[in-house]
N, C-alpha and C positions, 0 to 999 in steps of 0.2 A: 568446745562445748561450754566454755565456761559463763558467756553472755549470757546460751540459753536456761543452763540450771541454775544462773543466781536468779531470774526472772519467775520460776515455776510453784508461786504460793499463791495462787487466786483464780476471780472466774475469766469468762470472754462473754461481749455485749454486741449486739446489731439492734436493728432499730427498737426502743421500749415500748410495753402496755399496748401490745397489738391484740386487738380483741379475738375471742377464739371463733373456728371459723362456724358461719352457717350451713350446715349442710343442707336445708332445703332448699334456701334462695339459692345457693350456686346450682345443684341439680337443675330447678327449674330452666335456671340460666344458661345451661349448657343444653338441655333439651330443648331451648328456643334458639340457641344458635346452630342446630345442628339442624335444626327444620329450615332452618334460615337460608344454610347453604344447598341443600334439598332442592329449593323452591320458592320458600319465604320469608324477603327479604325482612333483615330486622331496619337494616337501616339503609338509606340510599344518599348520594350527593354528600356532602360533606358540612352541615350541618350538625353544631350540640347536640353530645347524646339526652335525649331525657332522665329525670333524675330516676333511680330506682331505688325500690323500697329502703333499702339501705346500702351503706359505701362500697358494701364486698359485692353487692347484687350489682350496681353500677360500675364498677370494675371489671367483675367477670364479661359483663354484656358489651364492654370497650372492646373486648378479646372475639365477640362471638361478633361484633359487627362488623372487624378486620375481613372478618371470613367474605364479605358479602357485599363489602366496596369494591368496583372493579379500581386495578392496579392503579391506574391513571389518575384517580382519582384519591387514591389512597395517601400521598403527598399530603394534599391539603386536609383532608378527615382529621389525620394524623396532629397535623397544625392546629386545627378546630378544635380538639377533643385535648392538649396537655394538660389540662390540670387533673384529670382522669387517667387519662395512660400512667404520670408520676404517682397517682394514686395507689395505683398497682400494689407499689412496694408498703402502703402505709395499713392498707383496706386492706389484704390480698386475701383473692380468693381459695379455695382449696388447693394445694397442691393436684390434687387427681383432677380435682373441675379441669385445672392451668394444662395437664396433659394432654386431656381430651380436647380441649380448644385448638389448643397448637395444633394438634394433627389435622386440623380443619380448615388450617392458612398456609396456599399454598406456597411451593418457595420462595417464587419472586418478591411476596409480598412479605412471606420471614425478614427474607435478607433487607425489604425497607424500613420493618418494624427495628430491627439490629442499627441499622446506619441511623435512624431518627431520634431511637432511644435506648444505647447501650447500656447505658446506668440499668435501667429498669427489667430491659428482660437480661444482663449476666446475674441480676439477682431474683428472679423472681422463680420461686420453686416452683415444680413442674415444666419447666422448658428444658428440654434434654441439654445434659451438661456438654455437650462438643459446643451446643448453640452459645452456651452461658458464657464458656471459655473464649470465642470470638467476640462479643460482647466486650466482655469485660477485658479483655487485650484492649480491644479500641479505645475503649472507655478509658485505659490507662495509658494509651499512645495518647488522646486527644487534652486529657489533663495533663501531661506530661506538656505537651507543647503549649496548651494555653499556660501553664504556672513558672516557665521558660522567656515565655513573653512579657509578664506579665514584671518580672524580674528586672528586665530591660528598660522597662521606664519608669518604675516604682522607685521613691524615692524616702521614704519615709523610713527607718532603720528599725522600728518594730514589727511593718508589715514586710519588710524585707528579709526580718529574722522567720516570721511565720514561714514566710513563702520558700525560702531557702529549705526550714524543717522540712516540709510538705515534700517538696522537691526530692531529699533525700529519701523521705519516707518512701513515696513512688517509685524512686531509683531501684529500690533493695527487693520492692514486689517483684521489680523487673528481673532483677539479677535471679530472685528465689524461683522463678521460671526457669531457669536453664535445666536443661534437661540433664541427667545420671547415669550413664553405663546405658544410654539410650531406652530408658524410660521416660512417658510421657507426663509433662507436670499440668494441668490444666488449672485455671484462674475462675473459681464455683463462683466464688463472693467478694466484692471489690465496696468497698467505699473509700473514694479516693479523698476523702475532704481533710481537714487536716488531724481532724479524729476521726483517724483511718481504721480500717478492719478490712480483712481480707482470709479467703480460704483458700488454698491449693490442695488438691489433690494428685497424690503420685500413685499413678496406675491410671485402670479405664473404669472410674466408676459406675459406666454404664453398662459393663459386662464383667465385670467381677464376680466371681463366686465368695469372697471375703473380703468385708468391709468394716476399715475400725477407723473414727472419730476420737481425734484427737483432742481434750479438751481440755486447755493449760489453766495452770493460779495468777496471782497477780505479778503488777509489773509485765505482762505479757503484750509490750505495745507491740505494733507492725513495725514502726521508723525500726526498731532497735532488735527484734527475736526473729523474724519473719522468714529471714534466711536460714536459720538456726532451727526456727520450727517445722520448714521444710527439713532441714535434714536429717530432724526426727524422724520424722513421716517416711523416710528416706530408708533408713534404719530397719526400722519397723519393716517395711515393704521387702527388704533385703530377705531378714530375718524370717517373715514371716513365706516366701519362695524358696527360702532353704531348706529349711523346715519340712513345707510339701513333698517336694523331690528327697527330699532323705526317708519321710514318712512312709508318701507311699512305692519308693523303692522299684524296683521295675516298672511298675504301672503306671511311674511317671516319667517312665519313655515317650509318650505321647506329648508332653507337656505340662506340667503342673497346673491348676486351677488357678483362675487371675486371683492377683491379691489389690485392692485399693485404700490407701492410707490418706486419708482428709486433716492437714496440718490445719485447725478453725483456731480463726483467733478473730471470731464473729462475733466478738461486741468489744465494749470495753471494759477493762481490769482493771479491779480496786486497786488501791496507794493505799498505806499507811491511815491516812486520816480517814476511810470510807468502809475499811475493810469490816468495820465491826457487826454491820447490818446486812438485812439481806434484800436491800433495794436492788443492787446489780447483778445477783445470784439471780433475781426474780425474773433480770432482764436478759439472764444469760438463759437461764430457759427457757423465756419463750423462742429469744433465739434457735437453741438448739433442737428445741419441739419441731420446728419450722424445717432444720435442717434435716431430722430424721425423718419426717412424715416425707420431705419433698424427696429422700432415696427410696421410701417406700412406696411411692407414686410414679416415680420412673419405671422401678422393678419389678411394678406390677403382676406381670407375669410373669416374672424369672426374679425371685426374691433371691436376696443374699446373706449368709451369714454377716449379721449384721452387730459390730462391736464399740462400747464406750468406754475409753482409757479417758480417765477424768482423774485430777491432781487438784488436791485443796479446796481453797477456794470454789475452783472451777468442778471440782464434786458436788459441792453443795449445788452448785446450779446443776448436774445432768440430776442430781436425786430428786430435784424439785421437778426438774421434767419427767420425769420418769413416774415420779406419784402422781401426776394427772392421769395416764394410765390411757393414753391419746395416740399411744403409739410404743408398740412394744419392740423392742431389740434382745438378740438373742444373748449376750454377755454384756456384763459392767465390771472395770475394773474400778478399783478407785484404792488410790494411792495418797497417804497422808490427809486422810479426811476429817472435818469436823463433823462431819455428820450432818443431818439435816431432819423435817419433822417425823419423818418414819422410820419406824422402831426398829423395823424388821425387814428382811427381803420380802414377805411376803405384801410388804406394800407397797412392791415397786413394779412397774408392768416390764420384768425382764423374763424371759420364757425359764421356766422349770427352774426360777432362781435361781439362775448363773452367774451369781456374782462373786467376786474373789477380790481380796483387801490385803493392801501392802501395808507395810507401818516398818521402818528402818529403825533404826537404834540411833537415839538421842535427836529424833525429832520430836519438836515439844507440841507439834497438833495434833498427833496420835493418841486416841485415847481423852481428849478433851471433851467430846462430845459439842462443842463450842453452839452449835447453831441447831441442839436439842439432842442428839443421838450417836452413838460409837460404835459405828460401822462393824470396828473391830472386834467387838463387843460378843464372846459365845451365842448369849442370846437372842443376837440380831442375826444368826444362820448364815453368814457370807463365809467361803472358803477363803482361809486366810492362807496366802504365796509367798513365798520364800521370796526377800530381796536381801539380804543380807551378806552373799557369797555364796558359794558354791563349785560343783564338777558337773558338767554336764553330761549326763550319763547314755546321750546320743551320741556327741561330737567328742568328748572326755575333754572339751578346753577346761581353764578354769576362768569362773565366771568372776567380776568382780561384784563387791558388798555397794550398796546405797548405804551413807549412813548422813542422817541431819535431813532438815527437808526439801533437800533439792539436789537432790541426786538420783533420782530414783528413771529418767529417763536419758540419763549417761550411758557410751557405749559400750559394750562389754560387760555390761551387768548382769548378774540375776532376774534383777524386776525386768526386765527389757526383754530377755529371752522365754521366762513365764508370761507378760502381754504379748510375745508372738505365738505362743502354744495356745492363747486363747483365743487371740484375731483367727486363726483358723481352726477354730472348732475343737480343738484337745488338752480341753483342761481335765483330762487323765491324765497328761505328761509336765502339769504345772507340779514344779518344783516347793513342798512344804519348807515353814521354817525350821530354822534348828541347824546343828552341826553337823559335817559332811565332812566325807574324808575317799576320796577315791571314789568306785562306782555305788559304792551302800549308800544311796540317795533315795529318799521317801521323796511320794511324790502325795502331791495335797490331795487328791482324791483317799488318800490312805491313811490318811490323819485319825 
């Protein structure tokens, strides 16, 4: 674990300053493609789309006119229309718009929109994640061979040092895919360039009854944590099925409730010389707005306990997302925070303000307040969790202590087994701070 906790002080970034979505143009837009595939047509032959009021309206109507080319022809549309389909990812429509489209293209023409343009739909929210996963495999099979090729007759020792890095980068995605005690790992979010980003998730995020968003500090590149932040996620997923079946005890003779853990290292993470501002905080939430809204538009009708483990850096970006108030999640953890511009939980859109704050011993970003605010702070109302050590008064192990600021997602910890009491729903059993001796453990509800 040591690669991935020296790495864990800052946010994660995917693409920046994506405008927020329109929800009326896209309605309209999904109500004319759904008349379209009814009976009328939006678009026919293969032929430029016309422009639409604005970039998201012309993007979603890319998606509603898929519906509505016969197959045959869908090749060339496809060819006709890319700077629009790549649009997708810059413009993009709703997540919910992107759901309800998809469900209106039938398979054969999935599978050509997948072969033509992996990049676009393993990332684009609202395309159910098994689709994304296929995607985004290819996506990483096909860079992998062109950046192999490319190797081969490149001669130049700088771009040969690039293309090497890249190479290795891509390698370690690939490896972070192996699967665990035969758990499914899937590939949500891929940016294969050489400022790489990628998400896996361990479990089935699309039928999970508990879902936590993993969301690192800096130094958190792909080439170098990826495999390491899978086997957080890893961790966590263990922890948090153990947990179940202990919890609920006969009743989970039947099976325990899915658990799914999203290792996101979806944008890029400040260095030293960047970390002082909150340019890439601002870029990691819109990222991660993007991410939550698109699990909330899957689950539609079957929502999940839905959870934010944020560390540092990469706190200050879920707080910034979270105060848009665009999309609510049922828990936030945040571990070693600087805090961000709200004061309080009460200006964060988490349900029933359920949030809960770690700070270790002798980490010097606890209590700074650095980026306006201190989490930790009485005032600001978050339930402060025990990481410090401990006995766990389930299993009676003993837990180990986080101390300094990058330990706190190490295994066998405190902090680690209080973020799986909360990934599924029971922060009555998160562990408060303070000293412990045997089972006389206070638990943070009782603080």
């Amino acid at each position: 674990m040591t690669s991935v906790v020296s790495g864990l002080t800052g946010a994660s970034v995917m693409p920046a300053d994506l405008p927020q979505p329109v929800s009326a143009v896209s309605s309209v837009t999904v109500a004319t493609a759904e008349s379209a595939v009814s009976g009328d047509p939006i678009a026919s032959g293969v032929s430029d789309l016309p422009s639409a009021p604005n970039g998201r309206g012309a993007a979603a109507s890319l998606l509603g006119s898929v519906a509505s080319v016969d197959a045959s022809a869908l090749p060339a549309f496809l060819d006709a229309n890319r700077a629009k389909l790549e649009s997708l990812l810059v413009e993009s429509p709703a997540a919910a718009d992107v759901s309800r489209l998809w469900k209106l293209i039938d398979p054969a023409k999935q599978k050509l929109l997948i072969e033509a343009a992996p990049h676009v739909i393993g990332n684009l929210e609202g395309v159910p994640y098994a689709v994304r996963g296929r995607a985004n495999s290819l996506d990483l099979k096909q860079t992998i061979s062109h950046v192999t090729t490319r190797l081969r007759t490149e001669h130049g020792r700088a771009e040969r040092v690039g293309l090497q890095r890249q190479l290795e980068t891509l390698e370690n995605v690939r490896k972070a895919l192996s699967k665990h005690d035969g758990v499914t790992r899937t590939l949500v979010g891929l940016d294969p360039s050489t400022d790489a980003k990628a998400s896996i998730v361990v479990g089935d995020l699309a039928t999970a009854r508990y879902v936590s968003v993993l969301v690192p500090g800096m130094y958190m590149s792909v080439g170098e944590q990826i495999q390491d932040w899978a086997k957080v996620a890893q961790e966590q997923y263990d922890l948090q099925t153990g947990f179940l079946r202990r919890v609920l005890g006969p009743r989970g003779s039947g099976g325990a409730p899915g658990v799914a853990v999203v290792a996101w290292i979806g944008y890029q993470t400040p260095v030293l010389t960047n970390i002082g501002g909150t340019t890439l905080a601002t870029q990691g939430a819109d990222s991660l707005e993007r991410t939550l809204q698109g699990i909330r538009a899957i689950r539609k009708a079957d929502q999940p306990f839905l959870s934010v483990f944020a560390h540092s850096y990469g706190s200050t970006a879920a707080l910034m997302a979270l105060e848009r108030h665009t999309v609510t999640v049922d828990a936030l953890a945040l571990m070693g925070s600087p805090g961000s511009a709200a004061q309080s939980v009460a200006g964060l859109a988490v349900a029933h303000g359920n949030v809960f704050v770690g700070e270790a011993p002798m980490d010097p970003i606890v209590n700074s307040a650095f980026f306006g605010s201190d989490p930790g702070s009485p005032s600001y109302g978050a339930t402060p969790m025990g990481v410090g050590g401990a006995v766990d008064p389930l299993t009676h192990a003993t837990l180990a202590g986080s101390s300094g600021h990058n330990a706190y997602f190490t295994a066998g910890t405190e902090c680690m087994r209080n973020l799986a009491m909360i990934g599924i729903d029971r922060g009555d059993l998160v562990l408060a701070p303070g000293p412990y001796s045997g089972d006389t453990v206070k638990t943070a509800s009782a603080r």
